[in-house]
C-alpha positions in Angstrom: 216.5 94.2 104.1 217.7 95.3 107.8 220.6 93.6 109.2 221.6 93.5 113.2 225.0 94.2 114.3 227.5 91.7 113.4 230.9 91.7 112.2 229.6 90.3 108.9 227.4 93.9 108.6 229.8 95.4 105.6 230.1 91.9 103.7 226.8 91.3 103.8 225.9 94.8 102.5 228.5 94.3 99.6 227.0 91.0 99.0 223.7 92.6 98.6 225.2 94.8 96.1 226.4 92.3 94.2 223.5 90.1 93.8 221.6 94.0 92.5 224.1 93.7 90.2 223.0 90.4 88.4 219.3 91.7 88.6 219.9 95.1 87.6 217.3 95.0 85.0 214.6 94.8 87.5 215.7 97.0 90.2 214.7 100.6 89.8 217.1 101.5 92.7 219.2 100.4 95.6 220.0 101.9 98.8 222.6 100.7 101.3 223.3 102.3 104.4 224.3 102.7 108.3 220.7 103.1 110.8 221.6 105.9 112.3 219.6 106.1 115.8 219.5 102.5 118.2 216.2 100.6 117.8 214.5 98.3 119.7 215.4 95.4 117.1 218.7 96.4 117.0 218.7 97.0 113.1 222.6 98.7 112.6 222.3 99.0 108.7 219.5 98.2 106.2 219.3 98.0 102.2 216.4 99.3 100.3 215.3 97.9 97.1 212.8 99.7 94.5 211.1 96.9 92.2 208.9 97.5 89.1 206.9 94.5 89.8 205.9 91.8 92.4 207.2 89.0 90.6 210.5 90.8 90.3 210.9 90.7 93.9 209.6 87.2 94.1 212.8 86.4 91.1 215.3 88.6 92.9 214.5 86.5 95.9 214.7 83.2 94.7 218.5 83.3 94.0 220.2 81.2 95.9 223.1 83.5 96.7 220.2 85.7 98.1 218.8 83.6 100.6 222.1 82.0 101.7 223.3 86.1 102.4 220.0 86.3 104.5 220.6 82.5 106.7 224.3 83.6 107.3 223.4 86.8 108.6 220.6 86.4 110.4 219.0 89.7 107.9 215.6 90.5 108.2 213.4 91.1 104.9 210.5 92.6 105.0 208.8 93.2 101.3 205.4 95.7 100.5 203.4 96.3 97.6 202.4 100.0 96.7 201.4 102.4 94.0 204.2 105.3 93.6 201.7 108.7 93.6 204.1 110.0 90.8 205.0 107.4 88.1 208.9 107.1 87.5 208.9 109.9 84.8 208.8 112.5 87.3 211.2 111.1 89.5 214.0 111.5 86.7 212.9 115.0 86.2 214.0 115.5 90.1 217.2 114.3 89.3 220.0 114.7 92.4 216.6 115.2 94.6 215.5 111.7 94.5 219.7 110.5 94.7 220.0 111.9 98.1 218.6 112.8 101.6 216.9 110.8 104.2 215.1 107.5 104.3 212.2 107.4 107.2 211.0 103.8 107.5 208.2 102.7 109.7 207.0 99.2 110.0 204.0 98.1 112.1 202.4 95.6 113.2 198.8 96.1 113.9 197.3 94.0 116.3 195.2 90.8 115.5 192.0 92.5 117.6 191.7 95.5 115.3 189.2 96.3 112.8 189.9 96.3 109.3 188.0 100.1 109.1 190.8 100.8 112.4 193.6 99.9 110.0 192.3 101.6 107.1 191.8 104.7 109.1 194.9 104.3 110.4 196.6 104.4 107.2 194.5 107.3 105.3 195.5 109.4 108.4 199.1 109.2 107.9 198.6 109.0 104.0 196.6 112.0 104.5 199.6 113.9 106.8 202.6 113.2 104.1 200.2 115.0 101.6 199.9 117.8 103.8 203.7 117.7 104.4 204.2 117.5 100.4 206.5 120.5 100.2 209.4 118.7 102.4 208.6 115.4 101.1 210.3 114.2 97.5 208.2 110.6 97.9 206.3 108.3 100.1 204.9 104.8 99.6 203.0 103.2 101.9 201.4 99.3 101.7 200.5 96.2 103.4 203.7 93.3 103.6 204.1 90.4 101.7 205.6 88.6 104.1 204.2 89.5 107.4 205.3 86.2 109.1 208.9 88.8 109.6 206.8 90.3 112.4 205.3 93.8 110.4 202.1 93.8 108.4 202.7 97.0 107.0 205.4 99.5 106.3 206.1 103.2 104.7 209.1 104.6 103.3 209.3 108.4 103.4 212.3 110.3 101.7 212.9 113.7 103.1 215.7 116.2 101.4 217.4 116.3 105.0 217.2 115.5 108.7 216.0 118.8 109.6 212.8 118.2 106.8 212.7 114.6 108.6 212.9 116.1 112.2 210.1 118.8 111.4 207.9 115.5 110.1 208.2 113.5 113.6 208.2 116.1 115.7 205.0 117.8 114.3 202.1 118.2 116.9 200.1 116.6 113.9 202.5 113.5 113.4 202.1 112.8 117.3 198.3 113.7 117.6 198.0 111.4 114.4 199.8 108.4 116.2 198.3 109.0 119.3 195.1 108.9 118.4 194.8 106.2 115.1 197.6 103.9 115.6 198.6 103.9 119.5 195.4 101.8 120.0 195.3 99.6 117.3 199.2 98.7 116.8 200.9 95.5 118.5 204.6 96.7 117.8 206.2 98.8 115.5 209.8 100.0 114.2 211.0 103.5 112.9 214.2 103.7 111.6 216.1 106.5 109.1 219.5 106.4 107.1 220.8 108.8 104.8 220.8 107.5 101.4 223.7 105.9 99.7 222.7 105.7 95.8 224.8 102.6 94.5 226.2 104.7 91.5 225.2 108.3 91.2 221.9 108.0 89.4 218.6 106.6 90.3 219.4 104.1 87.5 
């Protein structure tokens, strides 16, 4: 969920919390924190949800405490389904690596002209960079929105161990080449946005 700037920000944030709270069972983890660069949405602070399922989301969702923080506050939510490369063992194993670092999120929204084969190609090529950038990366998921009608078809959520990991990724000649060259001429609009994590408690769990 991404929020704009509004003197609400901190309630609604808390409110989030709160609601994780009644779901808890569902939720693998939450993260709540301050954007830390301007956007062109003007996103201030966004929460980040892990779920084990779709339907979860769809349950978590239906509460009506949820959807009256998201008409108060004007909040954005945009949902995506992926398959995790490592399956949840491993991140326990990692321990304090998973609990903290920096959250890279890009949303995009490919344009309504483009070829399925452009998309695809699209998304293998940057799929195909965070494997090559596996040493600085502790995960990545990538997928196709579940509710594009928020403006974004697809989105990816990298976490890096730090800014400096996260600063290497974007300002790679490959991660430019790569955007240059698959998604500049295919892509309507897109949004990329990073926050340190915030673990509510101090385990992924």
């Amino acid at each position: 969920m991404l929020a704009p700037a509004s003197a609400q920000v901190h309630h609604t944030i808390r409110s989030v919390a709160s609601c994780f709270g009644l779901h808890q069972r569902s939720v693998l983890n939450l993260d709540r924190c301050r954007i830390e660069d301007p956007n062109s949405e003007n996103f201030t602070h966004a929460v980040f949800m892990r779920f084990q399922q779709k339907e979860d989301i769809a349950k978590f969702q239906s509460s009506a405490y949820y959807s009256k923080i998201l008409d108060e506050h004007g909040s954005v939510s945009v949902d995506f389904e992926s398959e995790v490369e490592d399956d949840i063992i491993p991140l326990f194993r990692r321990g304090e690596d998973f609990n903290y670092g920096v959250e890279f999120m890009l949303l995009i929204s490919f344009l309504e002209t483009a070829s399925r084969e452009a998309m695809e190609d699209a998304s293998s090529s940057l799929q195909s960079l965070i494997s090559q950038c596996s040493s600085f990366i502790v995960q990545a998921t990538c997928g196709c929105c579940l509710n594009p009608e928020n403006g974004y078809n697809h989105a990816a959520v990298i976490r890096f161990p730090s800014s400096d990991d996260l600063k290497l990724f974007r300002e790679s000649i490959e991660y430019k080449d790569m955007w240059a060259s698959k998604f500049h001429p295919v892509v309507e609009k897109s949004l990329e946005l990073h926050f340190s994590v915030d673990p509510v408690g101090n385990q992924l769990m």
